[in-house]
C-alpha angles and dihedrals in degrees: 000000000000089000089058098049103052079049108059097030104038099025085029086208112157125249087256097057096035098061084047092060123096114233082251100055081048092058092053085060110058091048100049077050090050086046097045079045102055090042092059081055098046085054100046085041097058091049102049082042086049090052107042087045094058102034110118088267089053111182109251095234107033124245124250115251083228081066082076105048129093103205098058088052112110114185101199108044107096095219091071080047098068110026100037113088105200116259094239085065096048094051086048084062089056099036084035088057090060090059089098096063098040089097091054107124115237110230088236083063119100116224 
């Protein structure tokens, strides 16, 4: 069941296709579907890194675009433990860089 599942909603392949494919062929698929997966996360990645590296509280060393990707985190290996900051904590440095110009008067605003 599971089988069927990840191939009708992730490889969204009809009944009919799916029961035609080899369990390699199968296989191809899913892995062409991780790859074009990872890729999606790499993009969006490099641009939150992008982002957050050059915000007004910059990091002083820059942060790695696979810091943003869910799928290279690894939760239990202690190496991610010590060296990740949350990502909670990395977009407070851009938001927190806006705190300045949160006092700025809006010109709909009466004195």
């Amino acid at each position: 069941m599971h089988l069927w599942s990840v191939a009708i909603y992730d490889l969204r392949l009809d009944e009919e296709t799916f029961y035609r494919l080899t369990p390699r062929q199968f296989h191809a698929l899913q892995e062409r579907n991780r790859e074009e997966h990872i890729h999606a996360e790499l993009l969006n990645g490099i641009s939150t890194a992008s982002i957050v590296n050059h915000s007004f509280c910059a990091p002083k060393k820059p942060y790695a675009p696979r810091l943003y990707m869910p799928s290279m985190q690894d939760s239990d290996a202690p190496e991610n433990k010590s060296k990740n900051v949350p990502m909670s904590r990395q977009f407070g440095v851009l938001f927190g860089s806006l705190a300045p110009y949160r006092n700025i008067v809006s010109p709909d605003a009466k004195p």
